[in-house]
PDB file of N, CA, C, O and CB in Angstrom:
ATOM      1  N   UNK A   1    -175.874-156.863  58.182  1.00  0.00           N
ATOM      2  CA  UNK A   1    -174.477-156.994  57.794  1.00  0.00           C
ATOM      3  C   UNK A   1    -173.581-157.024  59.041  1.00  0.00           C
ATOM      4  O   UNK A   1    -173.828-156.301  60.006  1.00  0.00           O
ATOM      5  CB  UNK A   1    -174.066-155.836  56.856  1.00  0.00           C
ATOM      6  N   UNK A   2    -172.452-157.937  59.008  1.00  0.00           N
ATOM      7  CA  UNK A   2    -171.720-158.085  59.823  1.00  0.00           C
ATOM      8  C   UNK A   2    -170.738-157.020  60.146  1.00  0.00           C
ATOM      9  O   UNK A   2    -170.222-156.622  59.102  1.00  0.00           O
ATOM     10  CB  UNK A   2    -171.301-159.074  59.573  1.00  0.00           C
ATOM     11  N   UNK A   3    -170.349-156.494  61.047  1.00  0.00           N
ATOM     12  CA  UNK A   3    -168.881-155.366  60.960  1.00  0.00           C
ATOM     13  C   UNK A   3    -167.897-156.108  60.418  1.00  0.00           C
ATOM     14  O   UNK A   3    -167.468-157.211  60.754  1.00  0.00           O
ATOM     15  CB  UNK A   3    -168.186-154.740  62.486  1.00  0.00           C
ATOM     16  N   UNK A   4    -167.498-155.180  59.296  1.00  0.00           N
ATOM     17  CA  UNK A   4    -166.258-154.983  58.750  1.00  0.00           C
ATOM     18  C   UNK A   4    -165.054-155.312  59.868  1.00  0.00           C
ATOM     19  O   UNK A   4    -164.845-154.385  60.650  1.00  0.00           O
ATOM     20  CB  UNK A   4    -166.229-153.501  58.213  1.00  0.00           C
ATOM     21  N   UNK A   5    -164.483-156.149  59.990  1.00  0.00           N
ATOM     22  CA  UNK A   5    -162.821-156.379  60.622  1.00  0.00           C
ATOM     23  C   UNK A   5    -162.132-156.039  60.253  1.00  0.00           C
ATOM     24  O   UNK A   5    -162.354-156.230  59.057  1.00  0.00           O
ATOM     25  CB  UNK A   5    -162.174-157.305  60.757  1.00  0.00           C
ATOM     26  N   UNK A   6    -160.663-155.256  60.375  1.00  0.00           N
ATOM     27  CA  UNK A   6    -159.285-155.175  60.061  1.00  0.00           C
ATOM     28  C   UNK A   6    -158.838-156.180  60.448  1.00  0.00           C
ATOM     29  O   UNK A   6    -159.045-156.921  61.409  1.00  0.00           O
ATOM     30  CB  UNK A   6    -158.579-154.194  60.502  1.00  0.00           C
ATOM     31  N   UNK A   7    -157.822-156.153  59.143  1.00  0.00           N
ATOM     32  CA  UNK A   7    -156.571-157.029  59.728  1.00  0.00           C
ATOM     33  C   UNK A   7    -155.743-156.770  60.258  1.00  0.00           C
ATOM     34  O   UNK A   7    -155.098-155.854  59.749  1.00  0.00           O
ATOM     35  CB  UNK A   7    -155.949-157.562  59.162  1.00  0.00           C
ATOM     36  N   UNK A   8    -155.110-157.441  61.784  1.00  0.00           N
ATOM     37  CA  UNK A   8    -154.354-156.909  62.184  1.00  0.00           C
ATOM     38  C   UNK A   8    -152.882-156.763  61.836  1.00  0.00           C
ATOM     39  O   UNK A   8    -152.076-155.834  61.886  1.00  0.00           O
ATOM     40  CB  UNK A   8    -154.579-157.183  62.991  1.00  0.00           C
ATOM     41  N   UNK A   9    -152.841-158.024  61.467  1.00  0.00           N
ATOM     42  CA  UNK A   9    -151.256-158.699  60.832  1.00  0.00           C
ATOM     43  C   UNK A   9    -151.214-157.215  59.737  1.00  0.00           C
ATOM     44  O   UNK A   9    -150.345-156.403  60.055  1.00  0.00           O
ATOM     45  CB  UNK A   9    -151.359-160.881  59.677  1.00  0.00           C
ATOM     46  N   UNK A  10    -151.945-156.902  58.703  1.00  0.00           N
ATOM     47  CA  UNK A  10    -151.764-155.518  57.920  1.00  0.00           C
ATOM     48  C   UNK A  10    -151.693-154.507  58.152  1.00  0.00           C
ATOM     49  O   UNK A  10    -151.095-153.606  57.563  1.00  0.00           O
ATOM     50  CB  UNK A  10    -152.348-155.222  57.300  1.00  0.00           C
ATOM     51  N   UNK A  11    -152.350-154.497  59.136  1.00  0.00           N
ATOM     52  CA  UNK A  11    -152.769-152.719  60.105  1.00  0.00           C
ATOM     53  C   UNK A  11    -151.030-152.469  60.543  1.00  0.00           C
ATOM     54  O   UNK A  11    -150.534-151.348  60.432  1.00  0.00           O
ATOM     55  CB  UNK A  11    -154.260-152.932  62.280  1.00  0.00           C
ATOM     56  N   UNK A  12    -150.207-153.681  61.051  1.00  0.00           N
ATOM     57  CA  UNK A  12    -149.118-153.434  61.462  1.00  0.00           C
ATOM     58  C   UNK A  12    -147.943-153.114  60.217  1.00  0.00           C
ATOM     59  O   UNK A  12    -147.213-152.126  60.304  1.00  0.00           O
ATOM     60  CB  UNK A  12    -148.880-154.537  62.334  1.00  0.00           C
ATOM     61  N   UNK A  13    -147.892-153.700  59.512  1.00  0.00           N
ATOM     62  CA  UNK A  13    -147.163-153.596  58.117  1.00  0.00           C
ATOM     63  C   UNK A  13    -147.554-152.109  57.478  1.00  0.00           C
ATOM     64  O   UNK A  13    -146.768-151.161  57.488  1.00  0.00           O
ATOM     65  CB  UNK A  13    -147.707-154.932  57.014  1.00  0.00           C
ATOM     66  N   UNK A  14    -149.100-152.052  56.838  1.00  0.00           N
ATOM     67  CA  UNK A  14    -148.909-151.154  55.975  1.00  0.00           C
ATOM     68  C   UNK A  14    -149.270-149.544  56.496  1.00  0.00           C
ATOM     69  O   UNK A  14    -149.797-149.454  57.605  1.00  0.00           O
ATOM     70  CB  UNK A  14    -149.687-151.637  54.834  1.00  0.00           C
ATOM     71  N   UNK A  15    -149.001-148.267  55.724  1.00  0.00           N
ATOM     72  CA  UNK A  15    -150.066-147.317  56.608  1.00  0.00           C
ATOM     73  C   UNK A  15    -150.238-146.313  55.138  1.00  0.00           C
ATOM     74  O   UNK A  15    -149.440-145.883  54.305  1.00  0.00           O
ATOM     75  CB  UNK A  15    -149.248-146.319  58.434  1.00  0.00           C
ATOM     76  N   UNK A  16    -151.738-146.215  55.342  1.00  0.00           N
ATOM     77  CA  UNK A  16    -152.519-145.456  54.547  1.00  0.00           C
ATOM     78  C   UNK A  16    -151.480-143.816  54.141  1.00  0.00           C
ATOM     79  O   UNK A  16    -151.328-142.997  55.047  1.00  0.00           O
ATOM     80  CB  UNK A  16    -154.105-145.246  55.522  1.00  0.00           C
ATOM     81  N   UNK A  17    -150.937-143.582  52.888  1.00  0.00           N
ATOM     82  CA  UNK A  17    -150.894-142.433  52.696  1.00  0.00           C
ATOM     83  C   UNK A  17    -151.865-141.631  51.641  1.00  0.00           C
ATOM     84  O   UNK A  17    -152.881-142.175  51.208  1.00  0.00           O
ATOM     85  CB  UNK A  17    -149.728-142.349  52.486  1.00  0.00           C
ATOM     86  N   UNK A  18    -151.546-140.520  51.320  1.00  0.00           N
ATOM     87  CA  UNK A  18    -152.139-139.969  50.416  1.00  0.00           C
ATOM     88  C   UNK A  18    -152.560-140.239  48.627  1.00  0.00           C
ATOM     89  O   UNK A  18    -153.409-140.001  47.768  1.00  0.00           O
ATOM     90  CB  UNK A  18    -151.531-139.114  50.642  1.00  0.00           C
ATOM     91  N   UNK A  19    -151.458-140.802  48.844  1.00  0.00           N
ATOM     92  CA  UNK A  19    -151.221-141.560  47.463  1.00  0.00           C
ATOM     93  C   UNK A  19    -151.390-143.169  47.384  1.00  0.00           C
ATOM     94  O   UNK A  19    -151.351-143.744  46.297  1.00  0.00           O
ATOM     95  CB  UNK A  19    -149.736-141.267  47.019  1.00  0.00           C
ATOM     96  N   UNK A  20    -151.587-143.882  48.645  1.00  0.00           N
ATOM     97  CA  UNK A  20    -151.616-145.359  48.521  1.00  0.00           C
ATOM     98  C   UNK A  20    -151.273-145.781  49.522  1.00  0.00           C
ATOM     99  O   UNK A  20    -151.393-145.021  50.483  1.00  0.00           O
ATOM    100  CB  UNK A  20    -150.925-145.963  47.608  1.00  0.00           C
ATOM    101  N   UNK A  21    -150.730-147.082  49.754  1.00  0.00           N
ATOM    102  CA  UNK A  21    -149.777-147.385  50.820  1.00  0.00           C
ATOM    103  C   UNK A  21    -148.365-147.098  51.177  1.00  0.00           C
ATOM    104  O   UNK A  21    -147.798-146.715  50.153  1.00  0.00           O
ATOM    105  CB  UNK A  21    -149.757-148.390  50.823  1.00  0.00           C
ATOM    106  N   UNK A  22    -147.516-147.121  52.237  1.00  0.00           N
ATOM    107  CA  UNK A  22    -146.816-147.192  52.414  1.00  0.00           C
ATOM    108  C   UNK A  22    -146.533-148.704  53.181  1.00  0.00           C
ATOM    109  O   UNK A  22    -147.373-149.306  53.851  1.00  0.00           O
ATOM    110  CB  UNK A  22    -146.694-146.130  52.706  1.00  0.00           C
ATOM    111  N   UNK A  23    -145.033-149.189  52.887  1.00  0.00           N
ATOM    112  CA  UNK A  23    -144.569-150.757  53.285  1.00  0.00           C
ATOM    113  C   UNK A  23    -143.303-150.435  53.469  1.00  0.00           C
ATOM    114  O   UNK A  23    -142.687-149.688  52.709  1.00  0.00           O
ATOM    115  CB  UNK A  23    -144.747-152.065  52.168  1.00  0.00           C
ATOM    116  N   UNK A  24    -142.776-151.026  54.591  1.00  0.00           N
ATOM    117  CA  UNK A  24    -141.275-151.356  54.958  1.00  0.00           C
ATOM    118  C   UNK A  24    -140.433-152.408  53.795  1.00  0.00           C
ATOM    119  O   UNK A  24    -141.058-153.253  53.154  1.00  0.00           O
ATOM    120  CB  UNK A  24    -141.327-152.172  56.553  1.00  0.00           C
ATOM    121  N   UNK A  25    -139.207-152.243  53.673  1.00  0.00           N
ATOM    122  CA  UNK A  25    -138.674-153.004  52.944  1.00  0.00           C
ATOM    123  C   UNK A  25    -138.120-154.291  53.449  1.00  0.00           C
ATOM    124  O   UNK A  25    -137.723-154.297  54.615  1.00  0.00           O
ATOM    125  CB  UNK A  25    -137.899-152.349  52.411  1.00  0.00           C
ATOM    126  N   UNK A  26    -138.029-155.447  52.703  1.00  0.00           N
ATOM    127  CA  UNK A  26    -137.806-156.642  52.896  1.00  0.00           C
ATOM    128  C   UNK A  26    -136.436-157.079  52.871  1.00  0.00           C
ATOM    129  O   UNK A  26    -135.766-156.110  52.513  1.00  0.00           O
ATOM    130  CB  UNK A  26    -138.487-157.243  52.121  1.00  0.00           C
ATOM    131  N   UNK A  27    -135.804-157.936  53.051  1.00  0.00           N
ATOM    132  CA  UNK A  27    -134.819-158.153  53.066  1.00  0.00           C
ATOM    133  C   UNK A  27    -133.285-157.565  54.065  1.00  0.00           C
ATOM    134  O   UNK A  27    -132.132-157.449  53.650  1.00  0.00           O
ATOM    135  CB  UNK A  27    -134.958-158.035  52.002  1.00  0.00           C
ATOM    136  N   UNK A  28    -133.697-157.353  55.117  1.00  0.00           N
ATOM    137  CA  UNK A  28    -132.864-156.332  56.033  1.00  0.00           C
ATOM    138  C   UNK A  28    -133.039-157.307  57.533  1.00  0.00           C
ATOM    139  O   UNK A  28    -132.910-156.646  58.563  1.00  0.00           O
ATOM    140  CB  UNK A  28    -133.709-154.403  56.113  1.00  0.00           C
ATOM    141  N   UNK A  29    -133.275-158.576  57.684  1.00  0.00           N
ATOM    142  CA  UNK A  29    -133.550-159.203  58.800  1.00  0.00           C
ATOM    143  C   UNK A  29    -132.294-160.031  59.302  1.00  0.00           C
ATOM    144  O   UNK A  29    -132.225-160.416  60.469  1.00  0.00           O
ATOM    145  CB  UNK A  29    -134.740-160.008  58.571  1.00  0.00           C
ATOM    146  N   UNK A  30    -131.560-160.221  58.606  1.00  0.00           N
ATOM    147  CA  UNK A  30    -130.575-161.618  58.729  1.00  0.00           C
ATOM    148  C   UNK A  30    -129.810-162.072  57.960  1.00  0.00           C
ATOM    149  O   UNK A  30    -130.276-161.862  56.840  1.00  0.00           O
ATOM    150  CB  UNK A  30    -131.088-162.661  58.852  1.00  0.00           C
ATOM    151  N   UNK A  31    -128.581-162.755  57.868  1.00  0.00           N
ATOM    152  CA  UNK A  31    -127.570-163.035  57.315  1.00  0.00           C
ATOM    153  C   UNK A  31    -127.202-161.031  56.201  1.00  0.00           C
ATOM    154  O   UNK A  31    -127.127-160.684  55.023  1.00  0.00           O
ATOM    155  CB  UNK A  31    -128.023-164.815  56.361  1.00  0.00           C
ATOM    156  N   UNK A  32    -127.146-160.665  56.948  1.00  0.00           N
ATOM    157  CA  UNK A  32    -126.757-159.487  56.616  1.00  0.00           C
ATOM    158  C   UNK A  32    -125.110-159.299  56.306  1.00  0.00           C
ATOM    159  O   UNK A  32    -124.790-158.305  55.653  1.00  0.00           O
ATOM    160  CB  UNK A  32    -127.250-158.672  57.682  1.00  0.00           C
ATOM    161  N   UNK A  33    -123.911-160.353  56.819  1.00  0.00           N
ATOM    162  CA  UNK A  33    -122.663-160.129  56.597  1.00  0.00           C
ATOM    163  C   UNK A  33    -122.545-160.453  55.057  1.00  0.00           C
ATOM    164  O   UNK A  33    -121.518-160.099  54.478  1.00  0.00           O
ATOM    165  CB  UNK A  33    -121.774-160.932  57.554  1.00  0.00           C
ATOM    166  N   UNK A  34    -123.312-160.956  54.522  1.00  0.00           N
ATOM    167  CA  UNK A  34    -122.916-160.899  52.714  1.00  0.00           C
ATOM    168  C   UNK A  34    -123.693-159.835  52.167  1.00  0.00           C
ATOM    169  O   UNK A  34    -123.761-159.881  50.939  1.00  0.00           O
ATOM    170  CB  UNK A  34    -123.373-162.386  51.711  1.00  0.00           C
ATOM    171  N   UNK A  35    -123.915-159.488  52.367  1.00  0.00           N
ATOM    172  CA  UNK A  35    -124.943-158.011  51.953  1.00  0.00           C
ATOM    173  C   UNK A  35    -123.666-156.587  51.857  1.00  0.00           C
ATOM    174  O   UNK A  35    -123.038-156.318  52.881  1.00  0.00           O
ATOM    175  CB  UNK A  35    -126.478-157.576  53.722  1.00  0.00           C
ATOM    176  N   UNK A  36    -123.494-156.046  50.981  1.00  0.00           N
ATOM    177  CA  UNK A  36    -122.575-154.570  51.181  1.00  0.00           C
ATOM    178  C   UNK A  36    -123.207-153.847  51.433  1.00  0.00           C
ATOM    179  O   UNK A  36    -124.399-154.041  51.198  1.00  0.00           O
ATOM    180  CB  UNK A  36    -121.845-153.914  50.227  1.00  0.00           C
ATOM    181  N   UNK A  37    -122.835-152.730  51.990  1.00  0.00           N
ATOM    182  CA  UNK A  37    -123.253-151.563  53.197  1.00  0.00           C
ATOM    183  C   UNK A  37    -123.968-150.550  52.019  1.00  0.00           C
ATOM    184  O   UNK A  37    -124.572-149.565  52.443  1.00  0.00           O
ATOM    185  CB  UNK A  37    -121.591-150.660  54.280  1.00  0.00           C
ATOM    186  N   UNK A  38    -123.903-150.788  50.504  1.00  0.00           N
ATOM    187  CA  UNK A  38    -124.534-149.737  49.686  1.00  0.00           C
ATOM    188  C   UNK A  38    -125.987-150.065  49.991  1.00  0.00           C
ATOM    189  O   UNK A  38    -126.887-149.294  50.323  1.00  0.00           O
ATOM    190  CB  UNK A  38    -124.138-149.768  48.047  1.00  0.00           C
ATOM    191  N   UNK A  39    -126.028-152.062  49.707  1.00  0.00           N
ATOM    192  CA  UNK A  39    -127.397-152.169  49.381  1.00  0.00           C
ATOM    193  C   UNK A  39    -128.309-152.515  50.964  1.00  0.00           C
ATOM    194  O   UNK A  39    -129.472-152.918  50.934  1.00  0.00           O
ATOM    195  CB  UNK A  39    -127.518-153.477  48.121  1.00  0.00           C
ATOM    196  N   UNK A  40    -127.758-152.341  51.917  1.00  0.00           N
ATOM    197  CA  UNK A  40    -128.354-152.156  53.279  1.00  0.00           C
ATOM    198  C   UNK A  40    -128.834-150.899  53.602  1.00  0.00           C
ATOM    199  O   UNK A  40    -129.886-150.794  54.233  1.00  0.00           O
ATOM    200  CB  UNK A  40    -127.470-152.462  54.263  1.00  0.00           C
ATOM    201  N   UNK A  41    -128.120-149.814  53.208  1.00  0.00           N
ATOM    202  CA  UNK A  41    -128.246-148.794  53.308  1.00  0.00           C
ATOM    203  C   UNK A  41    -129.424-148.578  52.151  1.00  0.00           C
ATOM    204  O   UNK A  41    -130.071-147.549  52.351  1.00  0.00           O
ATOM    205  CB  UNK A  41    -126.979-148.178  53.304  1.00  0.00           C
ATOM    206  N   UNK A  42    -129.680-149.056  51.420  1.00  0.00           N
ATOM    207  CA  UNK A  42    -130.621-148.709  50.487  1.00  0.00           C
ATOM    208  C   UNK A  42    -132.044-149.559  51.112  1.00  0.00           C
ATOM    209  O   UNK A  42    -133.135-148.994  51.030  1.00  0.00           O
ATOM    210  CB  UNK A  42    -130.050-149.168  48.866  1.00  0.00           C
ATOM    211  N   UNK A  43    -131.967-150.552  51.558  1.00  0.00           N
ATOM    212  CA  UNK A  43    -133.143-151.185  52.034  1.00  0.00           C
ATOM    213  C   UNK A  43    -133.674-150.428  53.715  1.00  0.00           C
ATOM    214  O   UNK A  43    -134.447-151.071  54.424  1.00  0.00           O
ATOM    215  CB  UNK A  43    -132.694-152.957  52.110  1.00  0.00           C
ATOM    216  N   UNK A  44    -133.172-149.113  54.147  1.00  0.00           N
ATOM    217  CA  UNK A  44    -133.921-148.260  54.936  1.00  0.00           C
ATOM    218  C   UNK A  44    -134.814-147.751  54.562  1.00  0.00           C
ATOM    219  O   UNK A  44    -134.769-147.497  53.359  1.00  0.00           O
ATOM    220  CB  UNK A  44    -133.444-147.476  55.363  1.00  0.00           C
ATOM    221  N   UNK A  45    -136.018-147.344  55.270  1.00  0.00           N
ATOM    222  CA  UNK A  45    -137.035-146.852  54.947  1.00  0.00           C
ATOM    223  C   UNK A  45    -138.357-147.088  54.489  1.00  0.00           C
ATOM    224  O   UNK A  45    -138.918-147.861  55.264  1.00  0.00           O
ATOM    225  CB  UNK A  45    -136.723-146.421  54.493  1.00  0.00           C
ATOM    226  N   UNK A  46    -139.014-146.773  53.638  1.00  0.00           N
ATOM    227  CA  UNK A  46    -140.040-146.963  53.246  1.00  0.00           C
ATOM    228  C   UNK A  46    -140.203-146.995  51.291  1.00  0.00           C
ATOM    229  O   UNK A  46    -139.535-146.464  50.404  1.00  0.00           O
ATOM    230  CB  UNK A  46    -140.745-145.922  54.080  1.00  0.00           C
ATOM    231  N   UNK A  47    -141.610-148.026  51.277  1.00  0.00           N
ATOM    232  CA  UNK A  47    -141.534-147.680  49.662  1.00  0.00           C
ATOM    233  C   UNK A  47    -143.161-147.653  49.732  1.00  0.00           C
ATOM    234  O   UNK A  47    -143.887-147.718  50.724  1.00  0.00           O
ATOM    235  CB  UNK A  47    -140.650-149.025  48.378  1.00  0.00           C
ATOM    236  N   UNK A  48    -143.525-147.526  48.245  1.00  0.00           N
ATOM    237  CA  UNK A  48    -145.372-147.416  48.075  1.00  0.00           C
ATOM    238  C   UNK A  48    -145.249-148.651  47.616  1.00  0.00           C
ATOM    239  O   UNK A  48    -144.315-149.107  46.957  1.00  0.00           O
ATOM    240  CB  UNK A  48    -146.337-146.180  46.905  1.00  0.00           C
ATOM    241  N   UNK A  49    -147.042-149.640  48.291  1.00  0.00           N
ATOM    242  CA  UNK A  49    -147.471-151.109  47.759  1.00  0.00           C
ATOM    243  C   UNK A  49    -147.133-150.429  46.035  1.00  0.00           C
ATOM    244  O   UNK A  49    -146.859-149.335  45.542  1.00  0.00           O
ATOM    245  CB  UNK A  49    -149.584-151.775  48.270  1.00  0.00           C
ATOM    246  N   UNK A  50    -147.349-151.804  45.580  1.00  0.00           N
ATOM    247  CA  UNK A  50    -147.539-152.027  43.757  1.00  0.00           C
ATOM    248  C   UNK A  50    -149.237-151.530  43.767  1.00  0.00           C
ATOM    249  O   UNK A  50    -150.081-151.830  44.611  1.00  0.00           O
ATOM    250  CB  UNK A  50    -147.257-154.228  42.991  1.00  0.00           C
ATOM    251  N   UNK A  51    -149.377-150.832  42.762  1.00  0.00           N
ATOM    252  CA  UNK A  51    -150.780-150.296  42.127  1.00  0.00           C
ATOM    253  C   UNK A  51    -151.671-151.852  41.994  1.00  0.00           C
ATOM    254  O   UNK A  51    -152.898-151.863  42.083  1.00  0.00           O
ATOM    255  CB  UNK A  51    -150.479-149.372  40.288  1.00  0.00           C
ATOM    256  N   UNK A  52    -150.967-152.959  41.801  1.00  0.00           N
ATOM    257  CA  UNK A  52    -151.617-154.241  41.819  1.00  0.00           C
ATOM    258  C   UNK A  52    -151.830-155.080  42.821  1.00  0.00           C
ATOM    259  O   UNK A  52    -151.980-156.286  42.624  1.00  0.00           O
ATOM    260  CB  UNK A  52    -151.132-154.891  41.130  1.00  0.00           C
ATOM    261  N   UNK A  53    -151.864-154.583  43.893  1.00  0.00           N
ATOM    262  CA  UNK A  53    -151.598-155.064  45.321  1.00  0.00           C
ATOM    263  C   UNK A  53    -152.846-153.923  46.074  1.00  0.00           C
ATOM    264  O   UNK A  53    -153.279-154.260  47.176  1.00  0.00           O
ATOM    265  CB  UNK A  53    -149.611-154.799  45.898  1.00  0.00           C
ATOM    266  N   UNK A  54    -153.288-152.826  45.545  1.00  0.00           N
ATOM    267  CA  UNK A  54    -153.839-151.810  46.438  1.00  0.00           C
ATOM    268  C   UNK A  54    -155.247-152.523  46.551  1.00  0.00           C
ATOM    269  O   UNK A  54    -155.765-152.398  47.661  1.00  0.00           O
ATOM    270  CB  UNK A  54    -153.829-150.151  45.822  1.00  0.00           C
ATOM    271  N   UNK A  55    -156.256-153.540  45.240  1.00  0.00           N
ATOM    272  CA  UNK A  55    -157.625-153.860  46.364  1.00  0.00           C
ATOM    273  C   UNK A  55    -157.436-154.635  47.229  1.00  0.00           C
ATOM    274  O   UNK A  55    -158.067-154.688  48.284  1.00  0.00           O
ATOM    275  CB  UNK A  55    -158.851-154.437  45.882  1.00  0.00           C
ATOM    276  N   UNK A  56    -156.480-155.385  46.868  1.00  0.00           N
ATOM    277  CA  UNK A  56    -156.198-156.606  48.213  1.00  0.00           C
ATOM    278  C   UNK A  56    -156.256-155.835  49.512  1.00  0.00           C
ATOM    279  O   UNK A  56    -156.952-156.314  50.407  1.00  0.00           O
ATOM    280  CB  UNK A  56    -154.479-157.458  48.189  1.00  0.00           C
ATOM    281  N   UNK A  57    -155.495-154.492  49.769  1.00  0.00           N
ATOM    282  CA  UNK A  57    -154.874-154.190  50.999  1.00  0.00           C
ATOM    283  C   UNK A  57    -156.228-152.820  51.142  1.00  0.00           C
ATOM    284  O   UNK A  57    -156.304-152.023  52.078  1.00  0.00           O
ATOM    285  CB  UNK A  57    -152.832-153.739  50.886  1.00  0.00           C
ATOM    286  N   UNK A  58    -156.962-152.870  50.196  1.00  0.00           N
ATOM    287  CA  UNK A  58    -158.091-152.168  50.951  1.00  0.00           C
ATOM    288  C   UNK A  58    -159.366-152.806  51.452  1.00  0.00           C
ATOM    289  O   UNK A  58    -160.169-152.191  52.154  1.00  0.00           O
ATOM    290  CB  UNK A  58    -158.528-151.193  50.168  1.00  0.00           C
ATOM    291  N   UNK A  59    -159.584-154.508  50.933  1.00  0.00           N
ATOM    292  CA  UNK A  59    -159.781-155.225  51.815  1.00  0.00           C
ATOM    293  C   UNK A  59    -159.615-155.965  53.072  1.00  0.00           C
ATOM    294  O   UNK A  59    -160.430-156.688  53.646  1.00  0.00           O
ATOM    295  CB  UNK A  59    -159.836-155.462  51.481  1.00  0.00           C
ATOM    296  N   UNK A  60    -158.146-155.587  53.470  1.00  0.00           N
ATOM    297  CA  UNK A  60    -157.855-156.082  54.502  1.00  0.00           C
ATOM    298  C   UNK A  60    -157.882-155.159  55.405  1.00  0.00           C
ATOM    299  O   UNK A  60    -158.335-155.499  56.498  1.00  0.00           O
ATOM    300  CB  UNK A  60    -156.859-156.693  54.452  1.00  0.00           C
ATOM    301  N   UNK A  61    -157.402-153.694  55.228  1.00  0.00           N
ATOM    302  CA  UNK A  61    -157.896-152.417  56.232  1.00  0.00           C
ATOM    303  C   UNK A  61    -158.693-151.479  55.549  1.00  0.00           C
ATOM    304  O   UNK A  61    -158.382-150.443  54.961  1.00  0.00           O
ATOM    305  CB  UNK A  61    -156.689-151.535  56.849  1.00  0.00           C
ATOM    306  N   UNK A  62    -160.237-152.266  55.811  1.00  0.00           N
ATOM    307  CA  UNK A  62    -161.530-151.416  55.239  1.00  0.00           C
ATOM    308  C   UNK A  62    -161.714-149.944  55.541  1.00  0.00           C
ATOM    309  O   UNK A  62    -162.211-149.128  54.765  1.00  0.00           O
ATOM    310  CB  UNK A  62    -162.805-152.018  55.770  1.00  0.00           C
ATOM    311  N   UNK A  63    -160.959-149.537  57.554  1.00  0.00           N
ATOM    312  CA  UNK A  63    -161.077-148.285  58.302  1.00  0.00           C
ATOM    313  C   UNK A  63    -159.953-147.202  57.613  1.00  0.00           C
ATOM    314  O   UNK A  63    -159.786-146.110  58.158  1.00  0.00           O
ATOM    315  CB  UNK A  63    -160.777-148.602  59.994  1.00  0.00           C
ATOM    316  N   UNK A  64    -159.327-147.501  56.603  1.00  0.00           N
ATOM    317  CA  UNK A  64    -157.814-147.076  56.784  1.00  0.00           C
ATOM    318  C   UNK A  64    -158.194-145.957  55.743  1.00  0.00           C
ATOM    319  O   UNK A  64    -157.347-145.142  55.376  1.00  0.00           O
ATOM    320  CB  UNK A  64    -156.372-148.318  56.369  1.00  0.00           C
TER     321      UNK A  64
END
């Protein structure tokens, strides 16, 4: 059997918690002057992948 690879492009995005993944939120890159300061302020931080998204992303970081 071949070694298992990570992905790197994922390794950078997601990180293993206790409960699942953790992912940065989207939408916070650009054309930000039509955006109000509630919902910018709300796209800080972190959220958990979708429960339908978790084998994908435990195929892509097998070590994690």
């Amino acid at each position: 059997m071949p070694k298992l690879k990570t992905n790197r492009a994922a390794a950078k995005r997601f990180r293993k918690t206790a409960n699942g993944f953790k992912r940065g939120q989207s939408q916070k890159r650009h054309i930000l002057t039509k955006k109000s300061s509630k919902r910018k302020r709300q796209l800080r931080g972190t959220t958990m992948v979708a429960k339908q998204d978790l084998v994908r992303l435990e195929q892509l970081l097998p070590h994690s």
